[in-house]
C-alpha positions as CSV (number, residue, x, y, z in Angstrom):
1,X,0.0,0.0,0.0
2,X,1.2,3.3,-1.0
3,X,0.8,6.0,1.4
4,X,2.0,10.2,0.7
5,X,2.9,12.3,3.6
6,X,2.6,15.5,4.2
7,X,2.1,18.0,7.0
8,X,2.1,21.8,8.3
9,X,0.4,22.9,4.9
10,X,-0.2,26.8,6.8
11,X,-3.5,27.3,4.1
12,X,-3.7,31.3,4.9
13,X,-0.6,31.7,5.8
14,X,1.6,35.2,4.4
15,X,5.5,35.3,3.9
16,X,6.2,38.8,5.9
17,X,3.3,39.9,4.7
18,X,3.1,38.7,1.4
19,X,0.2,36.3,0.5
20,X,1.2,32.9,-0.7
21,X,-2.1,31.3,-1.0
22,X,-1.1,30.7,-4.9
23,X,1.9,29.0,-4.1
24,X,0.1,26.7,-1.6
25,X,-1.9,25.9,-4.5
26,X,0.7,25.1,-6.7
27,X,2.2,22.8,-3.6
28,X,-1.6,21.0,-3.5
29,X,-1.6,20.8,-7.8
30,X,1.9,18.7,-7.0
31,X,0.7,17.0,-4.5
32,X,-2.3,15.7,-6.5
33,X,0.0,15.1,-9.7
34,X,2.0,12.6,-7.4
35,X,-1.0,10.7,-5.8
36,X,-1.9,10.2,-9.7
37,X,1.3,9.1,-11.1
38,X,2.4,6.8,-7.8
39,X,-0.9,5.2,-7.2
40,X,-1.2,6.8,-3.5
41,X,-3.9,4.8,-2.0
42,X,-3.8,7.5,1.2
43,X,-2.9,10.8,1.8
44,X,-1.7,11.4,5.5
45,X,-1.9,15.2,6.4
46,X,0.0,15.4,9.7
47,X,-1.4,18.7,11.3
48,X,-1.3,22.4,11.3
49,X,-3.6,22.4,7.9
50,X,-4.5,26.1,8.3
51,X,-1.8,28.3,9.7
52,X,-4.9,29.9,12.5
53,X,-8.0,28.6,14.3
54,X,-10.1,31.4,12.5
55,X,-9.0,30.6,8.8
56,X,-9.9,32.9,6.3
57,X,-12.5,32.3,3.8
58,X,-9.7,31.9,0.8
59,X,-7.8,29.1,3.3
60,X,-11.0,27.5,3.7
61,X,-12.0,27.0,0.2
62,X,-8.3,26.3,-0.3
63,X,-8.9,23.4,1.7
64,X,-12.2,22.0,0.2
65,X,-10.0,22.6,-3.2
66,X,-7.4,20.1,-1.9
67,X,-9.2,17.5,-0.8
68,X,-12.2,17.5,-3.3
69,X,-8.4,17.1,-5.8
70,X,-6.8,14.3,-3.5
71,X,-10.2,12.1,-3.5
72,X,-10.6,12.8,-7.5
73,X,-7.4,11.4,-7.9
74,X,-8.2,8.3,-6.3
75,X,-6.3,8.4,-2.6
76,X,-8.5,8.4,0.9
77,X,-7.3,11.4,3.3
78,X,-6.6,11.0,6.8
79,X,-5.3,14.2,8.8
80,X,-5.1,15.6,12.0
81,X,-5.6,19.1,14.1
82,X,-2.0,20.6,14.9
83,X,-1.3,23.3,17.0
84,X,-2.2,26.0,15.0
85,X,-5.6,24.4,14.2
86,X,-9.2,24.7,15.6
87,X,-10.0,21.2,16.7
88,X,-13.4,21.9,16.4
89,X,-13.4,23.5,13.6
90,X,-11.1,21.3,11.4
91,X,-13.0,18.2,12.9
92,X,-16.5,19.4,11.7
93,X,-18.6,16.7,10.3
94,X,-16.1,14.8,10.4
95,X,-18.3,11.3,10.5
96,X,-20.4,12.2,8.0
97,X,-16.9,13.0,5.8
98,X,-15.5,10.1,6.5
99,X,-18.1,8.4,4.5
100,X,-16.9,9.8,1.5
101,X,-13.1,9.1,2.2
102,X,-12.0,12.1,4.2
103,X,-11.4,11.8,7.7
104,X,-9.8,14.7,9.4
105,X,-9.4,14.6,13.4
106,X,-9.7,17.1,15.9
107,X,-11.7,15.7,18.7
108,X,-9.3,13.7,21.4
109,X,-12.0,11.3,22.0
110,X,-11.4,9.4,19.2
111,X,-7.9,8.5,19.8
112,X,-7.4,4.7,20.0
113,X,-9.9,4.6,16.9
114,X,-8.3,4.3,13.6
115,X,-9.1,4.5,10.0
116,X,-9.2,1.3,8.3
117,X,-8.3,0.6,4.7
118,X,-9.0,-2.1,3.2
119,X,-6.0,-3.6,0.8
120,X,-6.0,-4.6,-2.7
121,X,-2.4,-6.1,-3.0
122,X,-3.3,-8.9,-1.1
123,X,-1.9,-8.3,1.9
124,X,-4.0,-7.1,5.4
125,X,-5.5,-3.7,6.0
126,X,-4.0,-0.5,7.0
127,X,-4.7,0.6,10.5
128,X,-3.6,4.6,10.1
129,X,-4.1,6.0,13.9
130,X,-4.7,10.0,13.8
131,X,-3.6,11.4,17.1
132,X,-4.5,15.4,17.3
133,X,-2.1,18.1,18.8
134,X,-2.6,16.9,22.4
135,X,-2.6,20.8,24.1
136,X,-1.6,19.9,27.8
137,X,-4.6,22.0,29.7
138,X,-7.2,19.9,27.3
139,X,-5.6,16.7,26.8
140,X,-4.9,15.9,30.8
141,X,-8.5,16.0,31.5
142,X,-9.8,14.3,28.1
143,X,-7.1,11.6,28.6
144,X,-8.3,10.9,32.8
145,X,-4.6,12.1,33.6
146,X,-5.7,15.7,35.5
147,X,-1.9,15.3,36.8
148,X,-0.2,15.0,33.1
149,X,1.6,18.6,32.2
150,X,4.4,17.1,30.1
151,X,3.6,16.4,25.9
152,X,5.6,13.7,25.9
153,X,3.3,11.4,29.3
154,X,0.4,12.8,27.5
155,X,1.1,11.3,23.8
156,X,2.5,8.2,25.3
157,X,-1.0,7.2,27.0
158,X,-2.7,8.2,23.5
159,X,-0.5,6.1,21.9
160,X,-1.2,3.3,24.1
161,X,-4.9,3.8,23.2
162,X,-3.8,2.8,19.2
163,X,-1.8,-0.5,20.6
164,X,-4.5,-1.7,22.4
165,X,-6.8,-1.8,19.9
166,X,-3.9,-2.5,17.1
167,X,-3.5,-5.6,19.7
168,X,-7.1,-6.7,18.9
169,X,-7.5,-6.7,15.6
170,X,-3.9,-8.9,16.0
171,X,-1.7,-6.9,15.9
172,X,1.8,-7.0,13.4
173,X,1.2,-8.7,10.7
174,X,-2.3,-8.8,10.9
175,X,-2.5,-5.1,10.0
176,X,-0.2,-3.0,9.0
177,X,-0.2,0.3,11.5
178,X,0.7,3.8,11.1
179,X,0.4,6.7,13.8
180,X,0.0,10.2,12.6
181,X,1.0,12.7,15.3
182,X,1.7,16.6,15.5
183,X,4.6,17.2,18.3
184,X,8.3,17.4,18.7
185,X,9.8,14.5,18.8
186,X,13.3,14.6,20.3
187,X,16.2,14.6,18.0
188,X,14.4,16.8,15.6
189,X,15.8,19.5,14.4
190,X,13.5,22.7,14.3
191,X,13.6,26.4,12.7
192,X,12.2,29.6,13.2
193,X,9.0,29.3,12.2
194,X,7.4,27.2,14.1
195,X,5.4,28.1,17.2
196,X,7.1,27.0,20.7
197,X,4.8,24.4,22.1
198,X,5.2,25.0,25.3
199,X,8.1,26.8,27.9
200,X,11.3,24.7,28.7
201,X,11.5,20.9,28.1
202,X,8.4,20.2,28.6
203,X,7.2,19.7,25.1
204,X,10.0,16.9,24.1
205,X,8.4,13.7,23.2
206,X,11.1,10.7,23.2
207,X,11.4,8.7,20.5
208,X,10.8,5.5,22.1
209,X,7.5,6.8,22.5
210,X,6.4,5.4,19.3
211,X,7.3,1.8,19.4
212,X,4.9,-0.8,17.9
213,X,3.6,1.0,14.8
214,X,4.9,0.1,11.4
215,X,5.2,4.1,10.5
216,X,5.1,7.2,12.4
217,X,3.9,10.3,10.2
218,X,5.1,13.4,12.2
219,X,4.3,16.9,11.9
220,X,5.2,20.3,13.0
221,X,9.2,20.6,12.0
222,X,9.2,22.3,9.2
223,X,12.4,20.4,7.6
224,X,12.0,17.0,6.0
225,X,13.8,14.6,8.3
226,X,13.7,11.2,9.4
227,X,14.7,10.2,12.8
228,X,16.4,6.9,14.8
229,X,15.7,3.9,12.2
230,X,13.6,5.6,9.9
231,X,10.0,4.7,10.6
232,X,9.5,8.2,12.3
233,X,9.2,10.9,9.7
234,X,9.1,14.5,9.6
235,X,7.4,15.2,5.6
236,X,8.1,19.5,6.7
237,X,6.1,22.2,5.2
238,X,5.3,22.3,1.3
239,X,6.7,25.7,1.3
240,X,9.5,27.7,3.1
241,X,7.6,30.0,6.1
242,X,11.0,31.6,7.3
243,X,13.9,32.8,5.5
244,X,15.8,30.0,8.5
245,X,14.2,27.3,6.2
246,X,16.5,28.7,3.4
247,X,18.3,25.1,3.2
248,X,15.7,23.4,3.0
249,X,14.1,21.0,0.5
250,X,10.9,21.1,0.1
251,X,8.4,17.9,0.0
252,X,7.0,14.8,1.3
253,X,7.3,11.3,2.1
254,X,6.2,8.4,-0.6
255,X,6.0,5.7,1.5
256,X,5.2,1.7,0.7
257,X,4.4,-0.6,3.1
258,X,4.4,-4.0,1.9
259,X,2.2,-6.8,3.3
260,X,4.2,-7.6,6.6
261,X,4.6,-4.1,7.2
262,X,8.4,-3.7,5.7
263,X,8.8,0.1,5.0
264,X,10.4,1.9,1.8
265,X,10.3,5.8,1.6
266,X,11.1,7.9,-1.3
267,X,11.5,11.7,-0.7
268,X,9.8,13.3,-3.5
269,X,10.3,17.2,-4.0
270,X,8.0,19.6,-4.5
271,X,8.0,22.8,-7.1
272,X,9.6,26.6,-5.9
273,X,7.3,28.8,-6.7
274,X,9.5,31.6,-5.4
275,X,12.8,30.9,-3.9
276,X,14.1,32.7,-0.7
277,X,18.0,34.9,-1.0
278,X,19.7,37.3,1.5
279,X,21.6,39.6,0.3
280,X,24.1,42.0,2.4
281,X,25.8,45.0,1.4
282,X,25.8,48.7,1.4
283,X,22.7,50.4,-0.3
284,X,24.4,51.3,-3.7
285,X,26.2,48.0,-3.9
286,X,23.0,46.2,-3.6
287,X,21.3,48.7,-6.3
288,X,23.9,48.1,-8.6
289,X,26.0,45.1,-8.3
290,X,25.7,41.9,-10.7
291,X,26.6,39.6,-7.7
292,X,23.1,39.8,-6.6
293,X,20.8,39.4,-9.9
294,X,20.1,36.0,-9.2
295,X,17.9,37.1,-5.9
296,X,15.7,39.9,-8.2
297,X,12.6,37.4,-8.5
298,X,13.7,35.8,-5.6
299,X,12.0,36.7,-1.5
300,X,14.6,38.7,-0.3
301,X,16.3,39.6,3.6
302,X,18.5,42.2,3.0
303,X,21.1,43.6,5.3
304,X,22.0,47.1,4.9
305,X,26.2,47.6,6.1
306,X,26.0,51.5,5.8
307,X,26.7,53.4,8.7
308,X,23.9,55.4,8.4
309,X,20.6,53.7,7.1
310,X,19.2,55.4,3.9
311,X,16.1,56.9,3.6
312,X,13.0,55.2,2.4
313,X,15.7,52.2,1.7
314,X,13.1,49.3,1.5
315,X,11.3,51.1,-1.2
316,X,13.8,52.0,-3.1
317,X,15.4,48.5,-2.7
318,X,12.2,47.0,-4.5
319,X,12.6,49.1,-7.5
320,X,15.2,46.5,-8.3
321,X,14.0,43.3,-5.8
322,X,10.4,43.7,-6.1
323,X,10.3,40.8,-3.4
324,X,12.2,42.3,-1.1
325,X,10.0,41.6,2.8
326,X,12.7,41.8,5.5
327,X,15.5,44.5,5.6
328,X,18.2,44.7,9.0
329,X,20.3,47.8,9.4
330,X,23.9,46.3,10.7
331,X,26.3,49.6,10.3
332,X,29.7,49.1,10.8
333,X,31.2,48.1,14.6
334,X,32.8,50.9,16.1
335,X,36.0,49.3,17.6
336,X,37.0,52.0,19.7
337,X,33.1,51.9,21.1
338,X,32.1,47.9,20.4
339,X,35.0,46.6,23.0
340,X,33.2,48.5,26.0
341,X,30.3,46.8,27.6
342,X,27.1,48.4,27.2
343,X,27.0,49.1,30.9
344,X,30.5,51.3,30.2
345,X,29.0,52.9,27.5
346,X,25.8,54.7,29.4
347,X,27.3,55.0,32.9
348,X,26.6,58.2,34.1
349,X,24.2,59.7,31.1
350,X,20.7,61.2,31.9
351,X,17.9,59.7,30.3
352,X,17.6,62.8,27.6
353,X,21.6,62.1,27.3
354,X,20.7,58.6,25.9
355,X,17.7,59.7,23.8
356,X,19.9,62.1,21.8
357,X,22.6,59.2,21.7
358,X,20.1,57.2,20.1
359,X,18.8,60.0,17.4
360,X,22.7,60.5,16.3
361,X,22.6,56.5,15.7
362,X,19.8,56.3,14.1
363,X,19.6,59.3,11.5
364,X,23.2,60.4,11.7
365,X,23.3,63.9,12.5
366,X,22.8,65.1,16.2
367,X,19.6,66.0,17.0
368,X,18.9,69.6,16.5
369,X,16.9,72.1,18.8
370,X,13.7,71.1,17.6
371,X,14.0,67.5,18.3
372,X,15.7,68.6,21.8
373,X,13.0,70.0,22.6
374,X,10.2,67.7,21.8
375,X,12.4,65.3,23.7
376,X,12.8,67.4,26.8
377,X,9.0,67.7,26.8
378,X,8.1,64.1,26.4
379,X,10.4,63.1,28.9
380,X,9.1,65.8,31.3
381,X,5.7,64.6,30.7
382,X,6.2,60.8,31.3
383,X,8.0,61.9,34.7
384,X,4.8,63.7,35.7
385,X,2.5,60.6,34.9
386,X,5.1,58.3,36.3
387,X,4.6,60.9,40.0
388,X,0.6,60.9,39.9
389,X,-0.7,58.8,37.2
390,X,-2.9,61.2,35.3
């Protein structure tokens, strides 16, 4: 049985601001090309489908675009609620969908209850377990563990709801099992856009954790990975969310699973629409120089190295990289100043002595009377509601 996976799709999502719902549907189009051409006989979508609870309408008919596709083609659809979906929402009629080959999870009383597909190879069914973003303050009371904080106990006693009932329909070899789950997994490697699960350690999840199933489909890293002996799998987003995922290779998994449950994956890649580039320089050298006309159709971070920033710079920077969404100021380091402590360098200054410091950074010039003055006035009126609050 052939299965795809995928994950952390972010329908509604916007690259600093710039839409991408286009180049989402280009990622879907692929998607739907593959399930064709490789026979998929299921679609696992491992969480975070819509990049906010509330999706917008666009994300939403994005979504019914995608799977209406993915059934066409001939390939059932199991998926889960991730982190940065609605539960509820995402798991709407989700019985009556399921009827007609979709089955997308959200509500944590189903765990233990998997989708069943039958197999035309021969061989037995697949048992694929969805397991939905287990939020700590919801899960610990829907699970019976009021005491649970950690992601990692919590996941472990959901997963222990799949084996038991893998166990009675006979377990390996009788079925061939796959848990789809949305959580960090130790030993992943993460980037920056993905939203912290939870403060500290607590949202690890070991990899032991997942013993007993034939394939684990993971979601929420962003990177395609594969971690310990290859069963566990990270597909990563269809597209790059953060210019940190700049390395990155964008896809999914193709996975077969023969009739004793042996595993095989192929990575398969998924189309660019719009690759990412940084670009560093001073202002004219980035206006001018050939070194950087590969990045004009690309998304572009640029970093400014003039000592004094120049004005309207982004604007003028997307005359020639219309793409252009992020832009840092990093002027040169003062030696003489950069080898003092920061501490060192404002001991003793008043607060309007650090203001003006701060204008001569920023624009250049020292600040002239004008500016003094609206300065000593602010400052004077802060004081005054710092003394009696009005």
């Amino acid at each position: 049985m052939k299965l795809l996976h995928t994950s952390d799709w972010h329908l509604g999502r916007t690259f600093h601001g710039a839409p991408l719902l286009d180049h989402q549907l280009a990622a879907v189009d692929a998607l739907v090309e593959l399930v064709r051409s490789a026979g998929v006989d299921v679609v696992v979508v491992a969480g975070d489908i819509y990049d906010r609870q509330l999706p917008s309408g666009d994300a939403v008919e994005a979504l019914s675009y995608a799977l209406c596709e993915l059934r066409a083609a001939g390939a059932r659809v199991v998926g889960i609620a991730g982190n940065h979906d609605s539960a509820v929402r995402l798991g709407f009629a989700e019985p009556v969908l399921a009827a007609g080959g979709v089955s997308i999870r959200g509500d944590l009383g189903t765990i233990g209850t998997p989708v069943v597909i039958e197999a035309d190879d021969g061989g037995p069914p697949l048992a694929v377990y969805p397991i939905p973003y287990l939020e700590p303050e919801v899960a610990r009371h829907r699970l019976g563990l009021p005491d649970a904080r950690s992601h990692d106990r919590l996941l472990r006693a959901a997963l222990a709801r799949a084996r038991v009932d893998l166990a009675a329909r006979g377990g390996p070899g009788a079925v061939r099992s796959v848990a789809v789950v949305h959580a960090f997994v130790a030993g992943g490697q993460s980037c920056d856009s993905e939203r912290v699960l939870s403060v500290g350690g607590s949202a690890e999840v070991g990899l032991d954790a997942f013993e007993g199933f034939d394939y684990v489909a993971l979601g929420h890293l962003h990177g395609r990975q594969v971690l310990g002996d290859g069963r566990a799998r990270y597909s990563g987003s269809p597209l790059a969310y953060s210019f940190s995922e700049r390395s990155h290779v964008k896809g999914a998994w193709l996975v077969s699973l023969d009739g004793s449950g042996r595993v095989e994956a192929e990575a398969v890649d998924l189309p660019v629409p719009r690759r990412l580039a940084v670009v560093e320089g001073t202002f004219d050298e980035l206006l001018a120089s050939r070194a950087f006309a590969d990045a004009e159709p690309c998304w572009v971070h640029a970093v400014l190295t003039d000592a004094v920033l120049p004005p309207e710079a982004m604007a003028r920077l997307r005359a020639r990289f219309p793409h252009a969404v992020t832009l840092v100021h990093r002027p040169p380091i003062d030696l003489t100043d950069g080898r003092m402590r920061y501490a060192e360098r404002v001991q003793g200054k008043s607060d309007l002595e650090l203001a003006l410091d701060f204008v001569a950074h920023v624009t250049g010039t020292p600040a002239d009377d004008a500016e003094r003055a609206d300065l000593v006035a602010a400052m004077a009126s802060a004081a005054a509601f710092a003394e009696d609050g009005s």
